[in-house]
N, C-alpha and C positions, 0 to 999 in steps of 0.2 A: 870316358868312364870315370865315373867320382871314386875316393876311397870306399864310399858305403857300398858301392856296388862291387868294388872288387871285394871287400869282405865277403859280400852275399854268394857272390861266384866261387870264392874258394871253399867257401860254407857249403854250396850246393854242389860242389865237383867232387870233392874231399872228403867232406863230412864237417864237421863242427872243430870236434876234436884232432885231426889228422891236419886238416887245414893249418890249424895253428902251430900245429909241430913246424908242418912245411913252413909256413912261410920265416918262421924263424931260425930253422935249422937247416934247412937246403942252399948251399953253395950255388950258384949259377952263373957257370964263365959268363954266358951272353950278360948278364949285370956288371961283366969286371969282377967277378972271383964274392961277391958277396950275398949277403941272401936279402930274399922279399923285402922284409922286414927295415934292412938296412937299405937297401935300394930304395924305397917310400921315406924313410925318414931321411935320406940326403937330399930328397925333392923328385926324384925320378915319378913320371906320370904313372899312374895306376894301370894301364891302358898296357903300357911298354913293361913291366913288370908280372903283371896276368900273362902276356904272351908269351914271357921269358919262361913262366911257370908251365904253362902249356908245352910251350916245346919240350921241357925239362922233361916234364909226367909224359910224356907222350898222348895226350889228350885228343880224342876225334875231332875233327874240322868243326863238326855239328856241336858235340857239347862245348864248345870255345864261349858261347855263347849261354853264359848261365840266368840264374835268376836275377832281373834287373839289367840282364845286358843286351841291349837292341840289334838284332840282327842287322846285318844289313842289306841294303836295299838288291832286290835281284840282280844279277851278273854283275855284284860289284866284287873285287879278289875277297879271297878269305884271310 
């Protein structure tokens, strides 16, 4: 997952504006106690950061997978 697609994803799950709040204001032990935001700018992958957020939101298996994010391939885990 690139940065542009995790934008699109947080864009598409969140909304535009709520997205933004989160990912700079939401704490997320699984990051080590900091938020999205700071997690991407220490270098943390885009990838490990959306799933941090998903767990946080409690987000369905199905939408994990937003705009620009490639499913994957049948009976592989989610």
């Amino acid at each position: 997952m690139t940065r542009s697609e995790f934008d699109r994803a947080v864009a598409d799950e969140f909304g535009v504006t709520g997205g933004r709040t989160l990912v700079r204001d939401l704490v997320m032990r699984a990051l080590g106690g900091v938020t999205a935001q700071e997690a991407l700018s220490r270098g943390d992958a885009p990838a490990v950061v959306w799933k941090a957020l998903c767990d946080e939101m409690d987000v369905a298996g199905p939408r994990r997978y937003g705009v620009g994010i490639a499913k994957p391939p049948e009976g592989a885990p989610a």
